[in-house]
N, C-alpha and C positions, 0 to 999 in steps of 0.2 A: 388502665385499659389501653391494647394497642389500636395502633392509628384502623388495624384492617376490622377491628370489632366495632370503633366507631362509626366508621362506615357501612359494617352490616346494618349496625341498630339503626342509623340512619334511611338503609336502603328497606329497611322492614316499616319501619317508620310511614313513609312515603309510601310505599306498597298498600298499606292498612287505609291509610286514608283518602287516599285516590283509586284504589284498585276498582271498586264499583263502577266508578264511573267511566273508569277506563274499560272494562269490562264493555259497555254500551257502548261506548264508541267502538271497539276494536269489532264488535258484533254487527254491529250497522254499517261499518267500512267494507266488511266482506259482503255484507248486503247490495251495496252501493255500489261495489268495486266496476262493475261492467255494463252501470246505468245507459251509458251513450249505445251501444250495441244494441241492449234489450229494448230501449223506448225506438231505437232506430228500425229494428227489425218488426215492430207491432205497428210502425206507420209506412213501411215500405208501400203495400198496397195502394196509399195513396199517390203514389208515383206513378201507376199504371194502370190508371183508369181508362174504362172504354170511351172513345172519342170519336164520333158519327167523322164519316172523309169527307175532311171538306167544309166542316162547321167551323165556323170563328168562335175566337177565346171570346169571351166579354169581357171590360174593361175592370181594372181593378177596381175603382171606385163603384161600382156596379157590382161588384162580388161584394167588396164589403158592407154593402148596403143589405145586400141580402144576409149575411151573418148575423149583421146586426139585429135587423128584424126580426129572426129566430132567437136571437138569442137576447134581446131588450133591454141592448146594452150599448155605451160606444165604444168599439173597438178602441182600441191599441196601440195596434202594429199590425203587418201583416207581412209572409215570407212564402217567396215564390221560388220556383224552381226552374231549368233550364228545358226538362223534356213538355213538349208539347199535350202530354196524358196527365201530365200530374195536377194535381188540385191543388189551390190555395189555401194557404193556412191562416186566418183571420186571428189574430189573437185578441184576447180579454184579459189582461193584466200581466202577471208573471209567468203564468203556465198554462192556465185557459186557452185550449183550441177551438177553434170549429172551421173545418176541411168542408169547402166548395168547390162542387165542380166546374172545370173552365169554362164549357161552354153551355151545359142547358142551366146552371146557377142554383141548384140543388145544394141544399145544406145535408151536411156528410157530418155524422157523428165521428170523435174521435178516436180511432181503435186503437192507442195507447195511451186512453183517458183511465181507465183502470191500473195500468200499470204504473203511471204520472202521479196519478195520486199516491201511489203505494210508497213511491222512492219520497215521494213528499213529504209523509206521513215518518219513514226512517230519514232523511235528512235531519225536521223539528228534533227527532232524538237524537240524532249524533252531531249536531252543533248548540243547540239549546236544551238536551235532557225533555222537551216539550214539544207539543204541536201548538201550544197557545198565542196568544200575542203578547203575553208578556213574557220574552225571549232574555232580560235583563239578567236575574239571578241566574238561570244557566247556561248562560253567556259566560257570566263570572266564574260559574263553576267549572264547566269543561275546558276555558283556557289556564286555571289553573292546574288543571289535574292535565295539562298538556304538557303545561312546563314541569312539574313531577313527573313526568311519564320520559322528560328529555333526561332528567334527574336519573331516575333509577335506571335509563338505558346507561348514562354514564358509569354508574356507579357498580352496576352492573359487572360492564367488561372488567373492573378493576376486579370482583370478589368472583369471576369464572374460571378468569385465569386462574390458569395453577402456580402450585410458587416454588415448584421445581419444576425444569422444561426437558423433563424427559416422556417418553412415551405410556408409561405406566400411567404416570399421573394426567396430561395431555387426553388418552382414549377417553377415558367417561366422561370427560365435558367436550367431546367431539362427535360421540357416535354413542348410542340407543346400547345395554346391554339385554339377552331374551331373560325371561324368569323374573323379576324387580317385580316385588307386590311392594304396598303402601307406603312408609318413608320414603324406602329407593327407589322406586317407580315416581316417586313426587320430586324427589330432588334429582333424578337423568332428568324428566320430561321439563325442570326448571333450567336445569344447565346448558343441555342440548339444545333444547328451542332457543335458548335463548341468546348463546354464543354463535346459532345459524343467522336468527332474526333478528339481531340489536341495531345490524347497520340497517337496515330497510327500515326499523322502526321510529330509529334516529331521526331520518327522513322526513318521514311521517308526522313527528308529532314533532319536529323542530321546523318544519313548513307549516303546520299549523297554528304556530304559535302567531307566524306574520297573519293569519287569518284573524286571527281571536283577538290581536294587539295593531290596531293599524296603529300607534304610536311607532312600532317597529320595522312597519313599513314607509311611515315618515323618515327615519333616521336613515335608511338608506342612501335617501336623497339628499340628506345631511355627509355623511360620509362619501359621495360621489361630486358633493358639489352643487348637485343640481336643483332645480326649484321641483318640492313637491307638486303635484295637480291637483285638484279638485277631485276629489270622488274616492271610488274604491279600483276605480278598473283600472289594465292594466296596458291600456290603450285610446288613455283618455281624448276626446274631443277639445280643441279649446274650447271658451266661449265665442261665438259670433254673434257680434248684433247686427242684425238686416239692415238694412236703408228701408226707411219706410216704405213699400209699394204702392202704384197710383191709387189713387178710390176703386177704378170701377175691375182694377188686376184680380186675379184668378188664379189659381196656383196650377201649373202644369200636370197633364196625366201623368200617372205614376210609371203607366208605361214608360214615358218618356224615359224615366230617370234610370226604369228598369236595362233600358239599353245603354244611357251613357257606363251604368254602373260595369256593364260587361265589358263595354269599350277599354276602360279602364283597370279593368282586372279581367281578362283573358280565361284565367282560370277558376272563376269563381262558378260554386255550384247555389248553393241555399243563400237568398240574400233575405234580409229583412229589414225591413223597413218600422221605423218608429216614428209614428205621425207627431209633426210638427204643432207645436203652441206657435201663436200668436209672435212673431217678428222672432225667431227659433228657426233652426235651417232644419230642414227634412233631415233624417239620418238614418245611413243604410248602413247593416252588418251584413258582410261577402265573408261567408265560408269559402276558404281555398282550397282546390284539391289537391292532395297528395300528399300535404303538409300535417302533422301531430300540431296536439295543442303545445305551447299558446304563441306559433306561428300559423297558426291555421284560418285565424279572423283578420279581417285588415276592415277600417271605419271609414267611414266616409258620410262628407257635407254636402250638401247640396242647398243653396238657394229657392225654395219652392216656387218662385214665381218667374224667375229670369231663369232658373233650369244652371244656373251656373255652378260648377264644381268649387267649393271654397276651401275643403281641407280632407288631407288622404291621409291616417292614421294606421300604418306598415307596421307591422311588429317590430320588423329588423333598423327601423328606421329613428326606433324610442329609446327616450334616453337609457343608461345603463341601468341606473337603478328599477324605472318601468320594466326593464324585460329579465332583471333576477327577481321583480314578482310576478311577473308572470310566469317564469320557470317553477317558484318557489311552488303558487297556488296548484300547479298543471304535476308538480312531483308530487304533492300530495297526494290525487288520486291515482299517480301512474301515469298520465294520458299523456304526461310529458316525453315517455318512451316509448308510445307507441300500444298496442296491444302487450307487449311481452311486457312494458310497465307496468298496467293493470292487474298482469298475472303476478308481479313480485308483488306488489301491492294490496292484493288480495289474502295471499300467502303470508305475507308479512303481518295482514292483520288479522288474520287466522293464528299466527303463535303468540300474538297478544295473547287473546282468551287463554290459549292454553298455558303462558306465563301468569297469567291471572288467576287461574283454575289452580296451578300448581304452588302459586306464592301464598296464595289464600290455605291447602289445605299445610303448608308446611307449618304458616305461623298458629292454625289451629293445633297443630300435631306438637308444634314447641311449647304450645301453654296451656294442656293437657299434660302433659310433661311435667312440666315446671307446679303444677297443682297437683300432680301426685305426690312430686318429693318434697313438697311443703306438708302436704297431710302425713308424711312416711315420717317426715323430721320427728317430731314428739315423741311418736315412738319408737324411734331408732335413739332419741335420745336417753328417752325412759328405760327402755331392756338397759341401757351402759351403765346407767345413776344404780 
């Protein structure tokens, strides 16, 4: 057998037993592809609320007391905004909002609480195959069928190419011919798509792999030298331990912090804050304006009771290997290029499916095939005898 039929059977191989799954992901990624846009443009209105002239905001602790109440629960976190109209967004765990007004203290349902869930709902499917809490087995599964998915992009370019580099052979794994019904229409829309889409999809599922394996987000840090951090982010916190505060201390308004946090970042629009444990520094996430992800967040500490700034965690300022994961994570979904990312990205995982769609009916159409001329044998050998 030669080296390039190894290979196919290998890349059919791979196909067969990851193709489902990859199917789901490539169909939830296009889902996905433009979540920050859609969830942003369903809460715009909270930015521009009516606001009586002349009424004072109420203090944040006092908004989220009232969230709380409503909602019979302890807050969070909570993220505020720069214009004077907009509502506070009290959070309740990961994704739970509930939007208050600044000044009469009215609890404001979430108007991209429908949509939140929705992306929620297809995220559990395209990193766990699940919405359940036991996220374990496909977990296991989908980083697998990731790194087959890096596989068959590989293996791919090798069996597209043609193996003479003239223009006869070149055209049909380049460009769509019109008239193609069923084999040939299956093997263009295999070649085509897939000599467009291999590099975006490379991408994709070779960025995902550092999702699915943080071992391989560990070795980075190995290979750079550096000491990995604590956690998954890609702009971690140290740890701080406070000095213990007097007895009868008080931790400062939020407000307060809300201003140092602008002093210190000029350009920061969405900050949020994540309420502080027990001798734990306050800590605020400053969305930056103008910047794509994953220079777009900068972290920050703060001392809750002495108001002191303790640590400013800059994108551009983290080690090497932190900021090729956070490149890695932010090319996954595109957002690391911007909108026009999203759109390759989207598009990219649009010729998934349709590499799925076409891998799947070929090897049906090979082993209908192959089960013909096994039943045709006998008696093609019987007429000879």
């Amino acid at each position: 057998m030669s080296f390039r039929k190894i290979v196919f059977w290998l890349h059919l191989a791979a196909g067969v037993i990851a193709g489902l799954v990859i199917l789901v992901m490539s169909v939830t990624g296009v889902l996905l592809a433009f979540q920050p846009q859609i969830l942003d443009a369903k809460r715009e209105p909270m930015r521009h609320l009516e606001v009586p002239e002349g009424a004072e905001r109420l203090p944040l602790e006092a908004i989220v007391q009232r969230a709380e109440a409503a909602r019979k629960a302890k807050a969070t976190g909570v993220s505020v905004y720069p214009e004077r109209e907009s509502a506070v967004a009290v959070r309740f765990g990961r994704s739970e909002i509930r939007y208050v007004h600044p000044t009469s203290g009215e609890v404001l349902e979430d108007p991209g609480e429908g949509a939140a869930r929705f992306f929620q709902m297809v995220m559990g499917y395209h990193r766990w195959l699940t919405t359940s809490e036991n996220r374990d087995p496909g977990k296991a599964i989908t980083g697998a069928s990731n790194a087959l998915f890096v596989f068959l992009g590989v293996t791919g370019i090798y069996l597209w190419l043609p193996r003479r580099w003239v223009w006869k052979a070149i055209r049909p794994v380049l460009l769509f011919r019109r008239g193609l019904r069923g084999k040939a229409l299956d093997f263009s829309l295999h070649h085509v798509v897939g000599i467009w889409s291999v590099l975006v999809l490379l991408v994709l599922a070779g960025s995902a792999l550092v999702i699915s394996y943080p071992a391989l987000g560990t070795a980075l840090y190995t290979l750079t030298g550096e000491k990995a951090p604590e956690g998954r982010g890609y702009a971690p916190l140290p740890k701080i331990v406070l000095p213990e505060p007097p007895q009868d201390a008080r931790p400062l308004a939020l407000e307060a912090f809300v201003a140092k946090t602008r002093e210190t970042m000029p350009t920061s629009d969405e900050l949020t804050f994540t309420f502080a444990k027990p001798k734990e520094p306050l800590q605020v996430s400053a969305r930056l304006q103008g910047l794509d992800k994953p220079a777009a967040y900068a972290n920050l500490a703060f001392d809750p009771h002495a108001g002191e700034l303790l640590h400013v965690a800059r994108f551009e300022e983290q080690a090497t290997a932190t900021r090729i994961r956070g490149w890695l994570r932010f090319l996954h979904t595109g957002e690391a290029l911007g909108l026009v990312g999203q759109i390759v990205a989207a598009i990219g995982s649009l010729g998934g499916v349709v590499l799925v769609y076409s891998g799947i009916a070929l090897t049906v159409r090979r082993f209908v095939a192959y089960r013909r001329r096994k039943e045709h044998l006998p008696k093609a050998q019987a007429k000879a005898a």
